[in-house]
N, CA and C atoms as a LAMMPS dump frame, in Angstrom:
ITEM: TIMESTEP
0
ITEM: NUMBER OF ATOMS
303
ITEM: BOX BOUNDS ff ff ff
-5.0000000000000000e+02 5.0000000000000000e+02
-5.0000000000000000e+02 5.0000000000000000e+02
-5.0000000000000000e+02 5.0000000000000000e+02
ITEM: ATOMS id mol type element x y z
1 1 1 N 321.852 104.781 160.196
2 1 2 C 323.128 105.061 160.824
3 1 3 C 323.265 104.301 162.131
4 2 1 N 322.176 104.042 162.661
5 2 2 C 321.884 103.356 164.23
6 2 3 C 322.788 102.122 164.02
7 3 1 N 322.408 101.156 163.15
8 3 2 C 322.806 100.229 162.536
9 3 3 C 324.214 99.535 162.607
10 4 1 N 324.908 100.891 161.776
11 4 2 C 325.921 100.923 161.631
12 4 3 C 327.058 100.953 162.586
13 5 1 N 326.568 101.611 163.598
14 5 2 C 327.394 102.041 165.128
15 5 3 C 327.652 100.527 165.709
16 6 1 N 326.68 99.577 165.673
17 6 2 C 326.729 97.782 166.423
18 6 3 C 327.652 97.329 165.847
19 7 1 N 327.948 96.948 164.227
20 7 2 C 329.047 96.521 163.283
21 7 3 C 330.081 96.885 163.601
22 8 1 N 330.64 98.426 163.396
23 8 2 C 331.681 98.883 163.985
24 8 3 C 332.27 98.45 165.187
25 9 1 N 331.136 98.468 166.068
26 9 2 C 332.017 97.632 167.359
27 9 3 C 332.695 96.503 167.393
28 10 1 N 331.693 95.985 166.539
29 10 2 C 331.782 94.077 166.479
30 10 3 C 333.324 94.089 165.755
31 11 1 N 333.344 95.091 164.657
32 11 2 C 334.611 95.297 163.88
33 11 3 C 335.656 95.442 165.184
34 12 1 N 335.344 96.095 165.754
35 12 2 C 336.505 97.214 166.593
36 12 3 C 337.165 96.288 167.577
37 13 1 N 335.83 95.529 167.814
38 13 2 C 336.546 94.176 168.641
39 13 3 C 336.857 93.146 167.946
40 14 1 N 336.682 92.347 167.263
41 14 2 C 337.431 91.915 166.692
42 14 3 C 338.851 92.049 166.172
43 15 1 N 339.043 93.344 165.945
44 15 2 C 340.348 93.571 165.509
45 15 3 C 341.504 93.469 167.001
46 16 1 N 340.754 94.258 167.67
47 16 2 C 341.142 94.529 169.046
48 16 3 C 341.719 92.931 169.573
49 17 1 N 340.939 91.864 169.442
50 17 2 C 341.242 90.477 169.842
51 17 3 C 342.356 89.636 169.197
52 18 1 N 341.964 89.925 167.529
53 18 2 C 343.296 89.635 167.116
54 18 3 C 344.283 89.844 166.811
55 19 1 N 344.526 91.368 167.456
56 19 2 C 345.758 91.775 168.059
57 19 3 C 346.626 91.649 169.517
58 20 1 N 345.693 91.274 170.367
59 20 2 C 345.682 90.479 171.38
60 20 3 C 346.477 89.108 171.578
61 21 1 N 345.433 88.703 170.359
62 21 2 C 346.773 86.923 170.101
63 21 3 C 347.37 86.787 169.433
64 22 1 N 347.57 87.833 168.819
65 22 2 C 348.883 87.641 167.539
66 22 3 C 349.885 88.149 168.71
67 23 1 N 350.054 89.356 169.747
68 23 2 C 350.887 89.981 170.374
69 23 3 C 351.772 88.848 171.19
70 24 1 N 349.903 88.232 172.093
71 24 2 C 350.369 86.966 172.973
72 24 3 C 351.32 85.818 172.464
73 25 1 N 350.726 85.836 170.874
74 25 2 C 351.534 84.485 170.516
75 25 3 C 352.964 84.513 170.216
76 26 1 N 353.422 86.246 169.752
77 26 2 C 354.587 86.565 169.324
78 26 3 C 355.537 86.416 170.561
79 27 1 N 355.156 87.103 171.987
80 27 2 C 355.612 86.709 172.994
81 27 3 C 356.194 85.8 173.451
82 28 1 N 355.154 84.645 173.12
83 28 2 C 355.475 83.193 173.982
84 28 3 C 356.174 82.551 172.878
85 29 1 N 356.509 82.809 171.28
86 29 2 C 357.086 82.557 170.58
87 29 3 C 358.228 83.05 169.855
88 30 1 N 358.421 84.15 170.366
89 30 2 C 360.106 84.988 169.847
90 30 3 C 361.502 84.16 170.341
91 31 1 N 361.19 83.96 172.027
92 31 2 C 362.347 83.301 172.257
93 31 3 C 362.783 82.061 171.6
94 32 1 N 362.144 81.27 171.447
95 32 2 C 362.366 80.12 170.16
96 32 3 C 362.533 80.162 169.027
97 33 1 N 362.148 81.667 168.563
98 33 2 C 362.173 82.079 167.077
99 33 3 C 363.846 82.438 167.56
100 34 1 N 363.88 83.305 167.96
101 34 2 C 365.392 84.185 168.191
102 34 3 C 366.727 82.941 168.393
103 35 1 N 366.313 81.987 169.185
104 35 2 C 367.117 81.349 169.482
105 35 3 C 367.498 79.875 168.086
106 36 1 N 366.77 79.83 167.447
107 36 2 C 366.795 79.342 166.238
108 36 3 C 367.475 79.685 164.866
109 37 1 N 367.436 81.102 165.061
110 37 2 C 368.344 81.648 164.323
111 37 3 C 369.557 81.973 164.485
112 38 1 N 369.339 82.691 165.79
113 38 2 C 370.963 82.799 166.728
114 38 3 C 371.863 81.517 166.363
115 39 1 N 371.189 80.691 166.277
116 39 2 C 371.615 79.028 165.87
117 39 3 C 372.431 78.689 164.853
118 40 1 N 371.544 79.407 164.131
119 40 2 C 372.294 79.072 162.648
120 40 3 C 373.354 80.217 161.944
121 41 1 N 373.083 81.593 162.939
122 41 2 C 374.113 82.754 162.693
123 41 3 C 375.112 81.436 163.132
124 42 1 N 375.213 81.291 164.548
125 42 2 C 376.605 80.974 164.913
126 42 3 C 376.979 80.069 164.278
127 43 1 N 376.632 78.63 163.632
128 43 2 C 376.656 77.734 163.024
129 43 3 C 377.756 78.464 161.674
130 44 1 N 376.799 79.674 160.603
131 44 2 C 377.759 80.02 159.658
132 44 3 C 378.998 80.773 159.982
133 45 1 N 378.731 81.707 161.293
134 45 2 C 379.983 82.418 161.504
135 45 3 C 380.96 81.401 161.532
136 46 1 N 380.818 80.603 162.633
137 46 2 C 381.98 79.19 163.022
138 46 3 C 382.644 78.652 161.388
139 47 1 N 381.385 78.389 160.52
140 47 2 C 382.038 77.481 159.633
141 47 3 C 382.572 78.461 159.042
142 48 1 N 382.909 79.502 158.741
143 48 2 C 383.567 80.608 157.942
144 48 3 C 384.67 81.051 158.685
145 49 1 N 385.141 80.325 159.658
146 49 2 C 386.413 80.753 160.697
147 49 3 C 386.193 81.929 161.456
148 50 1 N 385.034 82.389 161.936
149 50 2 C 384.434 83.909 162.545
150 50 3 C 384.496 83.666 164.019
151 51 1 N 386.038 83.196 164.857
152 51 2 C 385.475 82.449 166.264
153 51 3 C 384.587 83.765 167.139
154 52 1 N 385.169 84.678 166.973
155 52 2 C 384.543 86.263 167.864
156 52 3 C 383.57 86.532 167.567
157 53 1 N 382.607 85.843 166.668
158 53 2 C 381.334 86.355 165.93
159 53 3 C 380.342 86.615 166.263
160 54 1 N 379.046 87.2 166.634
161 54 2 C 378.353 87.168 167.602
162 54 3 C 376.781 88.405 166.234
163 55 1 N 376.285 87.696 166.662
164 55 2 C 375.145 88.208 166.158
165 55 3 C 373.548 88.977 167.215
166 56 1 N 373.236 89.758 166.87
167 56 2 C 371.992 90.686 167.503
168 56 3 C 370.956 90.379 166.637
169 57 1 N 369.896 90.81 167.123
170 57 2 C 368.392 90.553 166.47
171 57 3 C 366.983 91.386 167.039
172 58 1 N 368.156 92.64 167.338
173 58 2 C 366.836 93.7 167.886
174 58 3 C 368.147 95.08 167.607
175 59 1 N 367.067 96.17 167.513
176 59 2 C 367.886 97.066 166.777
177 59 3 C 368.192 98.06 167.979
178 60 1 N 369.032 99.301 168.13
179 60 2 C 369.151 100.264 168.916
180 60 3 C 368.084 101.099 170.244
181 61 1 N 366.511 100.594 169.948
182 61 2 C 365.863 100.453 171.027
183 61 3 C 365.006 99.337 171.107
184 62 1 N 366.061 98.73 170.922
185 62 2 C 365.406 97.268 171.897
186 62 3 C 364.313 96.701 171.006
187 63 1 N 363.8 96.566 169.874
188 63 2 C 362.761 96.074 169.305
189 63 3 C 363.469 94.951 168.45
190 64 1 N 362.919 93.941 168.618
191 64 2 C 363.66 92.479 168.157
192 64 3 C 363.161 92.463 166.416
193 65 1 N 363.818 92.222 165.657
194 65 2 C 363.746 92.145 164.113
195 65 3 C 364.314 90.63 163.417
196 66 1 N 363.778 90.712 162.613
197 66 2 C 364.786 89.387 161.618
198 66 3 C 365.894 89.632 160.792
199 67 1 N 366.492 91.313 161.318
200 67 2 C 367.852 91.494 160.573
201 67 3 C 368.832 90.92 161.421
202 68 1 N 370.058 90.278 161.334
203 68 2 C 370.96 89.963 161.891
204 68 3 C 371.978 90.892 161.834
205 69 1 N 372.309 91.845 162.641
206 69 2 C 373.431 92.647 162.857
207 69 3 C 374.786 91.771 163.563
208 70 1 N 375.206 91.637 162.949
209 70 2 C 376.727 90.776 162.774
210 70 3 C 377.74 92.004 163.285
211 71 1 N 378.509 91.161 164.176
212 71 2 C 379.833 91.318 164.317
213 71 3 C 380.884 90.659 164.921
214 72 1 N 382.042 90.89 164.716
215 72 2 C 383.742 89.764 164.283
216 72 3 C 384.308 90.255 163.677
217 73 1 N 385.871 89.347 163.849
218 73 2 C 386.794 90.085 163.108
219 73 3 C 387.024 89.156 161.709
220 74 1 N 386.617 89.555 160.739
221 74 2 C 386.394 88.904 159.395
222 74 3 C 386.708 90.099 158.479
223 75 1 N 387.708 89.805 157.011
224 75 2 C 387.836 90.562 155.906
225 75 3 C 386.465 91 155.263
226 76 1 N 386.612 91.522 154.297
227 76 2 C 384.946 91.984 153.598
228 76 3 C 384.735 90.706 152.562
229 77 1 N 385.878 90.21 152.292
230 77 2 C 385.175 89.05 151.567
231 77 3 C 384.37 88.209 152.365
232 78 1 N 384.891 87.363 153.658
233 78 2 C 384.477 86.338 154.656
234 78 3 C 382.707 87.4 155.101
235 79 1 N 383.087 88.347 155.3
236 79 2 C 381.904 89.412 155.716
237 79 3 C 380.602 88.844 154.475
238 80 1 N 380.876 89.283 153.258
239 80 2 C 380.06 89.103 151.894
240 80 3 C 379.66 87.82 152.05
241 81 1 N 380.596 87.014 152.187
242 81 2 C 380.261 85.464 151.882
243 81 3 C 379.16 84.723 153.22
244 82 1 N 379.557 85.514 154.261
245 82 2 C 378.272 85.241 155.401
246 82 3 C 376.764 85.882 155.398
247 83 1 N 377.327 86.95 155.157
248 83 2 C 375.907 87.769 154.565
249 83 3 C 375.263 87.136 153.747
250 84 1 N 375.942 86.652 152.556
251 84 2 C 374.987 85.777 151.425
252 84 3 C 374.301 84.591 152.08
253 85 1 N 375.414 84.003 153.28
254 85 2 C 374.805 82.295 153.643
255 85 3 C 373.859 82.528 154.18
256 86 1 N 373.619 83.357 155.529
257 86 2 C 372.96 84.012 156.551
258 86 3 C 371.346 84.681 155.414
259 87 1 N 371.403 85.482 154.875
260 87 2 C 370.294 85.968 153.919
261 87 3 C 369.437 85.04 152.956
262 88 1 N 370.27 83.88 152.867
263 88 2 C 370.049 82.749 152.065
264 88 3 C 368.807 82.037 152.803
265 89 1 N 369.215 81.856 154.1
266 89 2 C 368.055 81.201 155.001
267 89 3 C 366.586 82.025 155.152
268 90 1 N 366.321 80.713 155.126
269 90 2 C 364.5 81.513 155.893
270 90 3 C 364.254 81.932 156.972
271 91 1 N 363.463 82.982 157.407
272 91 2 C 363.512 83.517 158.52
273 91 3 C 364.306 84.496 159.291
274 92 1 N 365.415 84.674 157.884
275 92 2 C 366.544 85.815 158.31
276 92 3 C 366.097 86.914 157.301
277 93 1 N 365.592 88.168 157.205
278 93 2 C 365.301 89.519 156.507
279 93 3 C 366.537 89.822 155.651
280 94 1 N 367.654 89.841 156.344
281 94 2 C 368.733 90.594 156.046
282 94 3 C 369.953 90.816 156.988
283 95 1 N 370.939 91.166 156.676
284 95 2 C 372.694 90.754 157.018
285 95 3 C 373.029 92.484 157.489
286 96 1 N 373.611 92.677 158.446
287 96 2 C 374.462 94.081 158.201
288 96 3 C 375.578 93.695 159.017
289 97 1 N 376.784 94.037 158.911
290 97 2 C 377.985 94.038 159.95
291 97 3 C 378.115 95.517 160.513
292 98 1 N 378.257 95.557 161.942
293 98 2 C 378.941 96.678 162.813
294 98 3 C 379.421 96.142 163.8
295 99 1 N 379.79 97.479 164.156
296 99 2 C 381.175 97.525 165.067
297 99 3 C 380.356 96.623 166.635
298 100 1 N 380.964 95.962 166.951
299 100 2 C 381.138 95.46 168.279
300 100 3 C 380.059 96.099 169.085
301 101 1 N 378.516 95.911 170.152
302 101 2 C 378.237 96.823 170.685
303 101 3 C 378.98 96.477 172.221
């Protein structure tokens, strides 16, 4: 059992570390992630005539996601048809429209 207690650590840290630089790296790499996509939201809103369009990428407390919460003033078709373009891409999870925050 003595044994066993050294491994565990070695485990415990290890894990511990590469959660460390996955955290660090997500950090120093979201804003470029976020802003890349933000990119290409606005890119499809524009080409779909959406001038008010404006897209989010973190949900109700503040935790940043790869859903794009959309909103503008667009019919449900123009709505559908962005959702599909927007979902189509890599790096986007998923589409929802709401109201204005």
């Amino acid at each position: 059992m003595a044994s066993a207690v050294p491994a565990a650590i070695k485990l415990l840290t290890g894990l511990a570390g590469v959660h460390l630089l996955a955290s660090a790296a997500f950090i120093v790499q979201r804003q470029a992630i976020m802003s890349k996509l933000g990119g290409e939201a606005a890119a499809v809103l524009l080409a779909n005539g959406i001038a008010d369009g404006t897209a989010h990428w973190s949900d109700a407390e503040g935790h940043v996601s790869r859903l794009a919460r959309l909103s503008g003033t667009a019919d449900a078709a123009t709505r559908a048809r962005v959702a599909a373009q927007l979902a189509a891409r890599p790096g986007i999870a998923g589409v929802v429209w709401q109201d204005r925050r």
